[in-house]
VMD Tcl script that builds the backbone (N, CA, C; Angstrom):
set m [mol new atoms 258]
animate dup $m
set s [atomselect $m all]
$s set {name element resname resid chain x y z} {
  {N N UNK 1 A 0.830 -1.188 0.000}
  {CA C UNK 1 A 0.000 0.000 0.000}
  {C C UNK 1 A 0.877 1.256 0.000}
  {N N UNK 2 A 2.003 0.801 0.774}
  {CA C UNK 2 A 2.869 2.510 0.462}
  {C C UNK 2 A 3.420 2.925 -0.580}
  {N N UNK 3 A 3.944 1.458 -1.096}
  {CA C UNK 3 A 4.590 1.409 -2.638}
  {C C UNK 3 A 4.185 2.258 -3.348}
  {N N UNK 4 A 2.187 1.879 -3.425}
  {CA C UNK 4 A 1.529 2.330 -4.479}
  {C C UNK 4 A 1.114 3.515 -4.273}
  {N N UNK 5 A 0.904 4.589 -3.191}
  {CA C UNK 5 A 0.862 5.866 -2.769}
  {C C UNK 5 A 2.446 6.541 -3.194}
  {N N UNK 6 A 3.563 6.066 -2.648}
  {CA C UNK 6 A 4.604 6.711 -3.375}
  {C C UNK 6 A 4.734 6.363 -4.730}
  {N N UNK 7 A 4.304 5.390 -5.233}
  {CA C UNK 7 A 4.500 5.543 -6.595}
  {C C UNK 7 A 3.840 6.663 -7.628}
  {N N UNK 8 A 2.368 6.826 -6.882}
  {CA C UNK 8 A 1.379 8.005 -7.432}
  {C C UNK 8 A 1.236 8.829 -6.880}
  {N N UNK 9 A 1.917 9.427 -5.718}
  {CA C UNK 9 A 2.569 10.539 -5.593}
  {C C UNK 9 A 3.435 10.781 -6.705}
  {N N UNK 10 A 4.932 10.257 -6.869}
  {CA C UNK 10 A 6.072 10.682 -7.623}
  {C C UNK 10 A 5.779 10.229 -9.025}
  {N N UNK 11 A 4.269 9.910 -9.656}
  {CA C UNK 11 A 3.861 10.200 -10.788}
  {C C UNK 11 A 3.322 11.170 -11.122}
  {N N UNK 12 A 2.562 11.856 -10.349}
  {CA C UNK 12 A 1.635 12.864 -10.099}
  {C C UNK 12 A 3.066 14.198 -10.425}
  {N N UNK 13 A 3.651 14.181 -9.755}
  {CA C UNK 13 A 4.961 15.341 -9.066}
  {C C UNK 13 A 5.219 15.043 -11.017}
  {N N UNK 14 A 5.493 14.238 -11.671}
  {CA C UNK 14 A 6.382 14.050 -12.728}
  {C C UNK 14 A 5.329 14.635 -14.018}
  {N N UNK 15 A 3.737 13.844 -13.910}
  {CA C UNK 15 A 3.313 14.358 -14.846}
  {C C UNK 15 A 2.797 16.045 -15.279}
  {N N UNK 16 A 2.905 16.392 -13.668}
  {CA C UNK 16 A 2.456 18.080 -13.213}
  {C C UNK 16 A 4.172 19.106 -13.531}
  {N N UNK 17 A 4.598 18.799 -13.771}
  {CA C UNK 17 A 5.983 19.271 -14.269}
  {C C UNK 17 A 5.672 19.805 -15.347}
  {N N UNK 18 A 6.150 21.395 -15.107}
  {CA C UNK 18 A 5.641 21.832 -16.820}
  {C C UNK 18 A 6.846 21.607 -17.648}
  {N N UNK 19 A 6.183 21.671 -19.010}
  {CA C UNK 19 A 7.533 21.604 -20.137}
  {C C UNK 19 A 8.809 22.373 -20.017}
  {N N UNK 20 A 8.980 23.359 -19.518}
  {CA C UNK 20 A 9.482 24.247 -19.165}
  {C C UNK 20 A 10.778 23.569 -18.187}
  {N N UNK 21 A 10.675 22.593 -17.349}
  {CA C UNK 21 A 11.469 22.256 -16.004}
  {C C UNK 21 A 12.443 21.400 -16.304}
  {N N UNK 22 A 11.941 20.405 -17.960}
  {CA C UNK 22 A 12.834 19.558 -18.715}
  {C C UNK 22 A 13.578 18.857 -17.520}
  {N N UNK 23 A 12.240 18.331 -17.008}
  {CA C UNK 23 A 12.879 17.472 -15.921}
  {C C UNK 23 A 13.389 15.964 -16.696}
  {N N UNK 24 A 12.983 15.374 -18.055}
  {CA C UNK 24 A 13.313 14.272 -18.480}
  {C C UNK 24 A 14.946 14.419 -19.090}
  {N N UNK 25 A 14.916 15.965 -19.479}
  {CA C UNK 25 A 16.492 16.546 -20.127}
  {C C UNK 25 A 17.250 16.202 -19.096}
  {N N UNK 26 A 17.137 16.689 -18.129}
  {CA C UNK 26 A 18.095 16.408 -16.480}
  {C C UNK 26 A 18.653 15.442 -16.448}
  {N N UNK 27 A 17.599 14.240 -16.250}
  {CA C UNK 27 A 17.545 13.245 -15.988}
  {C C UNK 27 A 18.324 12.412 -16.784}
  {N N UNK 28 A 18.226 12.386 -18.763}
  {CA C UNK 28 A 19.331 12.372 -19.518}
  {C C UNK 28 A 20.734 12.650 -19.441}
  {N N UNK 29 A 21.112 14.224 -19.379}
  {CA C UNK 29 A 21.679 14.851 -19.798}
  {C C UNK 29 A 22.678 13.839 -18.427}
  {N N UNK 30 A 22.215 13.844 -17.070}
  {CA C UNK 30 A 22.789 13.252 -15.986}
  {C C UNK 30 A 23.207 11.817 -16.293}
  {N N UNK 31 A 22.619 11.121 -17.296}
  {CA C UNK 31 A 22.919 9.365 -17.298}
  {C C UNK 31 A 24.434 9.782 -18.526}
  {N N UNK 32 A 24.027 10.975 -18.811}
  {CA C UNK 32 A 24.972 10.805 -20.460}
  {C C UNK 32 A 26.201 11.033 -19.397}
  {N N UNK 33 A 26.559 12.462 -18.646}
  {CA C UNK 33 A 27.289 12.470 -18.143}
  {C C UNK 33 A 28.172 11.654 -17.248}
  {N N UNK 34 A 27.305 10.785 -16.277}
  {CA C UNK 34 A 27.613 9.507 -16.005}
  {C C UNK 34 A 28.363 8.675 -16.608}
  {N N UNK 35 A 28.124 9.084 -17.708}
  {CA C UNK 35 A 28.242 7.678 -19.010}
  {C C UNK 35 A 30.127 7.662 -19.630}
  {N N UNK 36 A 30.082 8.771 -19.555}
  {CA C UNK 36 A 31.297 9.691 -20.051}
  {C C UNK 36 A 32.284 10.007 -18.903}
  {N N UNK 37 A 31.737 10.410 -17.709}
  {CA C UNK 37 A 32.712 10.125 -16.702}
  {C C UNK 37 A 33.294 8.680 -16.514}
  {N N UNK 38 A 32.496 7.721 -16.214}
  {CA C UNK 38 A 32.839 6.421 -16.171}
  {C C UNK 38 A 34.183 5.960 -17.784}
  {N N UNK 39 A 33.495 6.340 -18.626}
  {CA C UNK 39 A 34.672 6.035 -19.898}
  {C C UNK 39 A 35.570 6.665 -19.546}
  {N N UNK 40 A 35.639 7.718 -18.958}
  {CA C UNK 40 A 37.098 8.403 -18.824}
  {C C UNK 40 A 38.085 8.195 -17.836}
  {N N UNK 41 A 37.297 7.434 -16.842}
  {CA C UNK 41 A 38.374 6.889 -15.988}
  {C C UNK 41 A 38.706 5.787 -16.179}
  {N N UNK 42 A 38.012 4.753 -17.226}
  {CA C UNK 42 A 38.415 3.887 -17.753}
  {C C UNK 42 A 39.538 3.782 -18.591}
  {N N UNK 43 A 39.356 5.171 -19.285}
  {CA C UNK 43 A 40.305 4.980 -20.332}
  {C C UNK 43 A 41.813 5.910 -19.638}
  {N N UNK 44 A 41.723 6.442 -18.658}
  {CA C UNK 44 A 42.696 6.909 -17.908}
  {C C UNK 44 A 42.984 8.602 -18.066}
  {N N UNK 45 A 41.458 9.539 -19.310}
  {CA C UNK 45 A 41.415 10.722 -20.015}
  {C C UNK 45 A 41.432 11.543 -18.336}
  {N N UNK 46 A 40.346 11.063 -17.433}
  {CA C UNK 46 A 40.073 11.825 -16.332}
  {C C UNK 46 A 40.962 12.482 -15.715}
  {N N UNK 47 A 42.129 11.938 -14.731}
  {CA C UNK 47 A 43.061 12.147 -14.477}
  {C C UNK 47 A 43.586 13.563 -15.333}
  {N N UNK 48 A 43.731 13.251 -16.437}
  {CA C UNK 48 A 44.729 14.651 -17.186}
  {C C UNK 48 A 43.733 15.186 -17.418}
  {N N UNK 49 A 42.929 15.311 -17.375}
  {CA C UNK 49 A 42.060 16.788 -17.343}
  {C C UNK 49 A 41.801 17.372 -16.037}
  {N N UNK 50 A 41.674 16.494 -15.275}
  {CA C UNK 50 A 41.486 16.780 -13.422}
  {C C UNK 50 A 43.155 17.692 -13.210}
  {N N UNK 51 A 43.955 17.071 -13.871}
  {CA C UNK 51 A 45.200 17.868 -13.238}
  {C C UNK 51 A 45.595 18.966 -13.984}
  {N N UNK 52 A 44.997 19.144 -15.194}
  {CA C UNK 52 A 44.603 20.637 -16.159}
  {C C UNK 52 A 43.743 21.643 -15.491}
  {N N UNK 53 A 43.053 21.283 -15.138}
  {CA C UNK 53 A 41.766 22.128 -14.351}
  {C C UNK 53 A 42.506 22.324 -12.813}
  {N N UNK 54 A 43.135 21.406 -12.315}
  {CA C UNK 54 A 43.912 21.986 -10.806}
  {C C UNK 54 A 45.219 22.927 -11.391}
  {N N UNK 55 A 46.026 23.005 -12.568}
  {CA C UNK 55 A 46.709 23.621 -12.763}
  {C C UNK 55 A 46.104 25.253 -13.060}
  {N N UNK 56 A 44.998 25.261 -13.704}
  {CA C UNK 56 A 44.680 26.514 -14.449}
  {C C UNK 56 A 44.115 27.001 -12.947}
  {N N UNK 57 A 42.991 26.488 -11.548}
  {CA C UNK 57 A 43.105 26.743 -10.670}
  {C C UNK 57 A 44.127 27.449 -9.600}
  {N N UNK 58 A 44.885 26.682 -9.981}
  {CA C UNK 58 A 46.259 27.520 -9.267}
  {C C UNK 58 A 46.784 28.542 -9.532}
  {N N UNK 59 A 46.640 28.686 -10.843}
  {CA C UNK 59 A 47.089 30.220 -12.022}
  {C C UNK 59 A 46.226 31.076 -11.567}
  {N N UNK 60 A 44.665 30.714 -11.315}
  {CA C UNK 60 A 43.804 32.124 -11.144}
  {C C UNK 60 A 44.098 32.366 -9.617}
  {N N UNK 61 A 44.586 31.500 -9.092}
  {CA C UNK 61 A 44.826 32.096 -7.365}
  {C C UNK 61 A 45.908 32.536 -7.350}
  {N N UNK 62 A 46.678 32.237 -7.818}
  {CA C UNK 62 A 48.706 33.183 -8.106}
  {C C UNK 62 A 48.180 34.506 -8.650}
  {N N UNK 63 A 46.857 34.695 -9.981}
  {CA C UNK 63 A 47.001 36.035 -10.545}
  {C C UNK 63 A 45.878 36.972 -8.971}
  {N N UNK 64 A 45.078 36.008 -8.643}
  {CA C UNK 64 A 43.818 36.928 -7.984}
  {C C UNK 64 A 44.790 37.300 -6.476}
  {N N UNK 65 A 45.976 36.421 -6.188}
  {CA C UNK 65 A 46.688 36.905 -4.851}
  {C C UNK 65 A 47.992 38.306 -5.673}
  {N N UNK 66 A 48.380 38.234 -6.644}
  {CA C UNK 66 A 48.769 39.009 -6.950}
  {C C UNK 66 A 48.018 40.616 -7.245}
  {N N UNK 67 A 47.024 40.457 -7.794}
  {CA C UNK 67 A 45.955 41.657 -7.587}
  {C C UNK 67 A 45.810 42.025 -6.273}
  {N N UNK 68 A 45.188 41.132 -5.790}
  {CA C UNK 68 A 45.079 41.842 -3.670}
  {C C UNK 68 A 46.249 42.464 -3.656}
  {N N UNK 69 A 48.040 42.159 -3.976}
  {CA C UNK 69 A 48.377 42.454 -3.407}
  {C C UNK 69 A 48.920 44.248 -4.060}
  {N N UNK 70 A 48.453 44.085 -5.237}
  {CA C UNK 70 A 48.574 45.291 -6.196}
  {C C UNK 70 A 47.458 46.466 -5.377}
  {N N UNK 71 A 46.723 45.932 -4.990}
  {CA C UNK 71 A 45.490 46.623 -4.639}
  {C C UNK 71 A 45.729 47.183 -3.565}
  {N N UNK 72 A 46.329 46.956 -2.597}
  {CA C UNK 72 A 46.912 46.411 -1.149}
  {C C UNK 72 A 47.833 48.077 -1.211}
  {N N UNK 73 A 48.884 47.479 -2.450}
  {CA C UNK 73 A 49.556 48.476 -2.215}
  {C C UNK 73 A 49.129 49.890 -3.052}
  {N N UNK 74 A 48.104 50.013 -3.912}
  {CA C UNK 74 A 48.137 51.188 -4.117}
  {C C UNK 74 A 47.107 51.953 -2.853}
  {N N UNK 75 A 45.775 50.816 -2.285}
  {CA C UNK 75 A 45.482 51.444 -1.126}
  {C C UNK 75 A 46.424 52.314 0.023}
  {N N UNK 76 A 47.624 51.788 -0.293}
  {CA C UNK 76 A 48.540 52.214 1.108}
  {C C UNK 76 A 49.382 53.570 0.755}
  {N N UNK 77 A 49.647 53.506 -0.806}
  {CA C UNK 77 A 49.733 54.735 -1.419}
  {C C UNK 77 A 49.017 55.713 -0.947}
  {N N UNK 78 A 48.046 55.118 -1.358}
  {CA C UNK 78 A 46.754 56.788 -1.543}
  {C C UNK 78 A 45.950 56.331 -0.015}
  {N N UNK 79 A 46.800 56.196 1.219}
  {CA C UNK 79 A 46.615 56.479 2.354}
  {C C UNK 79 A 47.666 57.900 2.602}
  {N N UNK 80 A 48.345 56.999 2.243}
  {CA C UNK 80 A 50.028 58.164 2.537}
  {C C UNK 80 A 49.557 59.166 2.157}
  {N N UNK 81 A 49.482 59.542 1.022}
  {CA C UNK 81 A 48.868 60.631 0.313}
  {C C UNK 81 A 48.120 61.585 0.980}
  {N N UNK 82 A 47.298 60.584 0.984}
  {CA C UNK 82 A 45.930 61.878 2.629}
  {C C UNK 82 A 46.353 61.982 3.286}
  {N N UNK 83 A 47.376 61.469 4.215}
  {CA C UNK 83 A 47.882 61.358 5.305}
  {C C UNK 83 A 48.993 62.887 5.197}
  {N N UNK 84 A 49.633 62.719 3.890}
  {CA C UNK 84 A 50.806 63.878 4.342}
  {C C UNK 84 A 49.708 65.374 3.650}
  {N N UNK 85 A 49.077 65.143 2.897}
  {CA C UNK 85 A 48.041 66.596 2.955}
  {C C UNK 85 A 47.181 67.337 4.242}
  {N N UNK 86 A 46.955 66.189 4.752}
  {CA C UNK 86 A 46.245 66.130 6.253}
  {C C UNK 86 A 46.912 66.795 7.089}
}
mol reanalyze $m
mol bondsrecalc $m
mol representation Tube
mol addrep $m
């Protein structure tokens, strides 16, 4: 009896889904991805792209700590600045 209440509940929820929510696309788009992750660690592709994506990671935190520190220092500039007009 619960089976069949959750089952027509979570039919109900699926057929009341407007076109719009492409809840069946999801649901695809998620098995394909699946599908393709699994081949890629099979075939050993994962790995070198995982360590491409941690490399280019590391580049935007070397350039975004280099900005703070650009930033850092022209703030401290144009403290001085007010400071000796003051």
């Amino acid at each position: 009896m619960k089976c069949t209440t959750i089952f027509l509940v979570l039919s109900m929820v699926v057929l009341m889904a407007e076109p719009g929510d492409a809840f069946f696309g999801h649901i695809l788009k998620g098995i394909v991805s699946v599908g393709k992750h699994i081949h890629g660690l099979i075939r050993g592709r994962h790995g070198e792209a995982m360590r491409e994506q941690d490399a280019m990671r590391d580049q935007d935190a070397m350039r975004d700590q280099e900005a703070m520190r650009d930033k850092e220092a022209m703030d401290q500039r144009a403290f001085e600045q007010e400071r000796a007009f003051a």
